[in-house]
C-alpha positions as CSV (number, residue, x, y, z in Angstrom):
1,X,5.6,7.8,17.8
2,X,6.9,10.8,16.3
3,X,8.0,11.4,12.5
4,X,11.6,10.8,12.1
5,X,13.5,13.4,10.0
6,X,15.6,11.6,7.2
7,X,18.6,13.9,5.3
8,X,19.5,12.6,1.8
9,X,22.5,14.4,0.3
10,X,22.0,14.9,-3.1
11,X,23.8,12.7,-5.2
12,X,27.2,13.8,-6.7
13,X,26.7,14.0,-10.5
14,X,28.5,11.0,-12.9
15,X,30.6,11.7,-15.2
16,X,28.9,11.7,-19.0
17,X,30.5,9.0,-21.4
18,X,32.4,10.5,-24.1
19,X,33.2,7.1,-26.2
20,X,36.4,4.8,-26.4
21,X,39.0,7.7,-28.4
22,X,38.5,11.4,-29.8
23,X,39.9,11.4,-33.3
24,X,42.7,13.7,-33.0
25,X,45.0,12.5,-35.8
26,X,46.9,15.2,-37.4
27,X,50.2,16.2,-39.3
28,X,51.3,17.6,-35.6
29,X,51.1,18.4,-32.3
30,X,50.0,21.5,-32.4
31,X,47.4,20.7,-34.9
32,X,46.9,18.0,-32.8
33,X,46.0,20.2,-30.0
34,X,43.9,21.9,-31.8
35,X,41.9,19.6,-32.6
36,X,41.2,18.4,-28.9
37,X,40.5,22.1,-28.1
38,X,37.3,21.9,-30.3
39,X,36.8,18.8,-29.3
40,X,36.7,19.7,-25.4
41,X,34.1,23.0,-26.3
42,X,31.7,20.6,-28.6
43,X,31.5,18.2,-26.0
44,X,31.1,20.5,-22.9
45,X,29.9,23.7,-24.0
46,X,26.2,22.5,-24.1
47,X,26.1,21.5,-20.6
48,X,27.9,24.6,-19.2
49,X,24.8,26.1,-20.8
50,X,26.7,29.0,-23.3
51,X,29.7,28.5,-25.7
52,X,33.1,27.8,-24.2
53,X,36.5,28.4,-25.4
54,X,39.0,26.1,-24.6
55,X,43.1,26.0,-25.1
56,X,45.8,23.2,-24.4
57,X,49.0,23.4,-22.9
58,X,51.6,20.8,-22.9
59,X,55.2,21.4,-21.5
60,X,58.0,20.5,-23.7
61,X,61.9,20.5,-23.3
62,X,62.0,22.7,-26.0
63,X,58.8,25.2,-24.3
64,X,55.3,25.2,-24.1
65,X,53.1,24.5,-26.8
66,X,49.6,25.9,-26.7
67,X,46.9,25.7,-29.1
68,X,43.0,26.8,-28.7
69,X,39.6,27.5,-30.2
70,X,40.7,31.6,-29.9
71,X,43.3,34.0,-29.7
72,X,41.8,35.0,-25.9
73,X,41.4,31.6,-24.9
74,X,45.3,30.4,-25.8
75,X,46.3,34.1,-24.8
76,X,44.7,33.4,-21.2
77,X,47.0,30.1,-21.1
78,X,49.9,31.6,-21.6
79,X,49.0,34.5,-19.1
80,X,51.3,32.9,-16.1
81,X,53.7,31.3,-18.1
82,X,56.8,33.2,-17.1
83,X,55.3,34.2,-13.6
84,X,54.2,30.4,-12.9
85,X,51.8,31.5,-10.6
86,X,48.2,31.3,-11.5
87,X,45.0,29.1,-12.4
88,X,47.0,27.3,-15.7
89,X,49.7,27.4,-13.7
90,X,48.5,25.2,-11.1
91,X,46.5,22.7,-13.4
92,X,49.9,22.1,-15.0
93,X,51.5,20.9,-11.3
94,X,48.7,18.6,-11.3
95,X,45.8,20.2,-9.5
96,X,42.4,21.5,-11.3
97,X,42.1,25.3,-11.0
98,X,38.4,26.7,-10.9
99,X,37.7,30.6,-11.1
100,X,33.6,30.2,-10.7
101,X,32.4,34.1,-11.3
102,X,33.2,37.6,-11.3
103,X,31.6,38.9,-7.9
104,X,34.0,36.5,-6.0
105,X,37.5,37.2,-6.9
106,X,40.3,34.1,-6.1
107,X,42.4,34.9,-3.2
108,X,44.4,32.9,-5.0
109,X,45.1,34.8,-8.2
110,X,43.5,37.9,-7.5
111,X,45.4,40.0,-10.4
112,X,44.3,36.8,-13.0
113,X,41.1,38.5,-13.1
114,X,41.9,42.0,-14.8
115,X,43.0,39.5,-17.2
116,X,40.2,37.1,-17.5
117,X,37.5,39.8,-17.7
118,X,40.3,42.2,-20.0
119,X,39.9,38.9,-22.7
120,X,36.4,39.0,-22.4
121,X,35.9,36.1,-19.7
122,X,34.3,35.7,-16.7
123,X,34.9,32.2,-15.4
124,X,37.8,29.6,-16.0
125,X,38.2,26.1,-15.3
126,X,41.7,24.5,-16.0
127,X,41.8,20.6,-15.7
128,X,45.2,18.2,-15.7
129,X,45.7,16.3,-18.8
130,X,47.6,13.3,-17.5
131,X,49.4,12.3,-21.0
132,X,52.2,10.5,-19.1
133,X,54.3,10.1,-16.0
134,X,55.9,13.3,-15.1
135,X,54.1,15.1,-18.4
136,X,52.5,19.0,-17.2
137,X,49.9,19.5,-19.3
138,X,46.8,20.8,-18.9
139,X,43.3,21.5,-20.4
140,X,41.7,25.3,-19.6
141,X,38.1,26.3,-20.5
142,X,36.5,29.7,-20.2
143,X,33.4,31.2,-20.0
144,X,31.7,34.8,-20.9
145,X,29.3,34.2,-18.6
146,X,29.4,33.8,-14.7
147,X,28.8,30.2,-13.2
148,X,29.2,28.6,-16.5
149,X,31.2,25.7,-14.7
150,X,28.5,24.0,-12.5
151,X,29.7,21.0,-10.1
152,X,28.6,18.4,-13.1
153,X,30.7,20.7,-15.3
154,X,33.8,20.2,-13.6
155,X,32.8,16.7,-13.4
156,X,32.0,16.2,-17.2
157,X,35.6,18.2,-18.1
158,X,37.5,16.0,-15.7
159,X,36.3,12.7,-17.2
160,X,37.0,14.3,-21.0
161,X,40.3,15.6,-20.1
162,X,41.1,11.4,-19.2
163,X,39.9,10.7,-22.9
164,X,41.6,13.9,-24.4
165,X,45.0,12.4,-23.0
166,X,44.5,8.9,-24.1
167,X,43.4,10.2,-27.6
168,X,46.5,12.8,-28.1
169,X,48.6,9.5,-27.0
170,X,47.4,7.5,-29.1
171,X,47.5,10.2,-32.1
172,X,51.0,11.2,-30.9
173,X,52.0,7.5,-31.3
174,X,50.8,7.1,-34.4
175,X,52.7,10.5,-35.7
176,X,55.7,8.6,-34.7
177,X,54.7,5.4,-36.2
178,X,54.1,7.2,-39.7
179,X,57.2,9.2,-39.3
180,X,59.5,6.0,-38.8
181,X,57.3,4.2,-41.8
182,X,58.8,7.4,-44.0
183,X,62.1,7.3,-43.2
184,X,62.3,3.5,-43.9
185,X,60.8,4.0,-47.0
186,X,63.3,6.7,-48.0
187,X,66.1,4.3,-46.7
188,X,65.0,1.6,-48.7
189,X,64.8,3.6,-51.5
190,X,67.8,5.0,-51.6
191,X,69.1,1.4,-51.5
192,X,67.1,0.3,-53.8
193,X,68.1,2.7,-56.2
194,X,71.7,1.9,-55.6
195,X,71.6,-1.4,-55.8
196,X,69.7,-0.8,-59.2
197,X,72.7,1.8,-60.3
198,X,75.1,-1.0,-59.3
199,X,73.3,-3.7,-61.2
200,X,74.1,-1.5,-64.5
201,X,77.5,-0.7,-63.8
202,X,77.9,-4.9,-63.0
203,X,76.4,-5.0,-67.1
204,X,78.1,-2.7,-68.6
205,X,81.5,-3.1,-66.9
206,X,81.3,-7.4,-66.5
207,X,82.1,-7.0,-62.5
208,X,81.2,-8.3,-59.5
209,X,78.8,-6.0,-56.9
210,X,81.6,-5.0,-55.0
211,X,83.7,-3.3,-57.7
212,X,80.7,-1.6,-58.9
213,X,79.9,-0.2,-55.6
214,X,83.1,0.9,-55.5
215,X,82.7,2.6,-58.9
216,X,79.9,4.2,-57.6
217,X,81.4,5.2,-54.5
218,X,84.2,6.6,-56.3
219,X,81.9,8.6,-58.3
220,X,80.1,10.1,-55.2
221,X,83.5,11.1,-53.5
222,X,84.8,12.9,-56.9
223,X,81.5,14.7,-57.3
224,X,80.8,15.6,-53.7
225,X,77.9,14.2,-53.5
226,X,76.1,11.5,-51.6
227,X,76.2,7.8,-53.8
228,X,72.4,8.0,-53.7
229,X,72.4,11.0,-55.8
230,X,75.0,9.3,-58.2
231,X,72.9,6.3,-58.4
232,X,69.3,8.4,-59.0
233,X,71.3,10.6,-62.2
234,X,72.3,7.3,-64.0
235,X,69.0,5.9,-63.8
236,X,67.2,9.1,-64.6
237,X,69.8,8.8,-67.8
238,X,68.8,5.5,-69.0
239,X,66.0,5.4,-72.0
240,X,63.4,4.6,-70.1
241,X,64.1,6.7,-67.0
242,X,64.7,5.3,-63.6
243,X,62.5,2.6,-62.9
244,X,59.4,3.3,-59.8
245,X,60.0,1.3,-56.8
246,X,56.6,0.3,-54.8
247,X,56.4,-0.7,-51.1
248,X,53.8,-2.8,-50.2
249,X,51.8,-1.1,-47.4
C-alpha cells in the first residue's frame, strides 16, 4: 500500500498569561492610562522582537482622553479623531485594526501611512479595550520596524488588552471609592466641628442645642459665610486651638 500524505495545520498560537490585575492605581485617569501604556509595551515589546510604543484612548462625554509612552505614539491616536476614519478609529467601533508593514500599504487607510512613517513608524496594531458596555476605547501599539506584530503578537495584545480593561476598572473604581471616602470625611468634619462650636456656645450661654445652632446660624448669615467656617474661627480662638478630629480608617 502506498504512503498516505497527512496535513497538520500548524497550531494557532495561545495567548501568554499576564497574571490576575496590572497595578494601574493612580491619582487619575489619565495617569491611569499611562500607566497601562507602559504596561502594554513591557509586556509585549519583547515578543514583537524591538521596543513598542503604545497609547490609550478612551471616549468620554466630555472628549477623548489619550495617554501614551510618546508624543508620536499618542499623536498617531489622535490622527483620525475628527475624520473618524482610520486604524484607531476602527478599534474604537470595536474591531482590531492591524497595519503589518510598509511595502503593503492598507487599502483601507491608505493616507494613515504618510502619517505612520511621518512619526517614525512602520507598523500599527490597535486592539478594543472592552472597559464596559457601550465604552469605545481602545489600545494602539506601533512599531519602527516592519512585521513587528506577528500572528502570536496580535494574539498576546488581545489577551492583555482583556486584562488592561479589567485593571483600569478596577483602578477606576477604586478612584471613586477614595473620592467618596474624602468627601465623607470632609462632611463629617464639618459636622463635627459644628457640633463642637455648638457644644461651647450651649456652655457659655446655658442653652439647649437648638438655640445654639441657631446662634451659630445667625452668625453665618450676618457674616456671609458658611456656619462651618463660623464654627472652625471659634475653635481656632479657644486656648488650646480647635481640637483634631480622627476617623478611624
Amino acid at each position: 500500500m502506498g504512503s498516505e500524505l497527512r496535513l497538520e495545520r500548524a497550531p494557532y498560537p495561545a495567548p501568554p498569561s499576564f497574571g490576575v490585575l496590572l497595578d494601574l492605581r493612580a491619582p487619575s485617569d489619565e495617569a491611569s492610562l499611562q500607566l497601562l501604556a507602559q504596561a502594554a509595551t513591557s509586556a509585549l515589546s519583547e515578543l514583537a522582537g524591538c521596543t513598542l510604543d503604545c497609547a490609550v484612548s478612551v471616549v468620554r462625554p466630555q472628549g477623548t482622553l489619550t495617554a501614551g509612552t510618546s508624543s508620536g505614539a499618542t499623536g498617531l491616536a489622535q490622527w483620525d479623531k475628527g475624520t473618524g476614519d482610520g486604524p484607531v478609529s476602527h478599534a474604537l467601533a470595536g474591531h482590531l485594526a492591524h497595519l503589518p508593514n510598509s511595502y503593503s500599504a492598507a487599502a483601507q487607510w491608505p493616507s494613515y501611512w504618510h502619517t505612520l512613517s511621518g512619526a517614525g513608524y512602520r507598523s500599527l496594531l490597535s486592539v478594543p479595550l472592552h472597559l464596559h458596555a457601550g465604552s469605545k476605547s481602545a489600545l494602539t501599539l506601533v512599531a519602527r520596524q516592519d512585521d513587528a506584530f506577528t500572528p502570536s503578537v496580535v494574539v498576546a495584545a488581545s489577551a492583555f488588552s482583556k486584562l488592561a480593561a479589567s485593571s483600569y476598572v478596577s483602578a477606576a473604581e477604586l478612584r471613586a471609592a477614595q473620592a467618596t471616602v474624602q468627601h465623607l470625611q470632609a462632611a463629617l468634619q464639618g459636622r463635627t466641628t459644628i457640633d463642637v462650636a455648638c457644644g461651647l456656645i450651649m456652655g457659655q450661654n446655658r442653652c439647649s442645642y437648638k438655640a445654639a445652632f441657631h446662634i451659630l446660624a445667625q452668625a453665618s448669615s450676618h457674616r456671609n459665610v458658611k456656619a462651618r467656617v463660623v464654627a472652625e474661627t471659634m475653635l481656632r480662638e479657644l486656648p488650646g486651638g480647635a481640637p483634631s478630629t480622627h476617623f478611624m480608617e
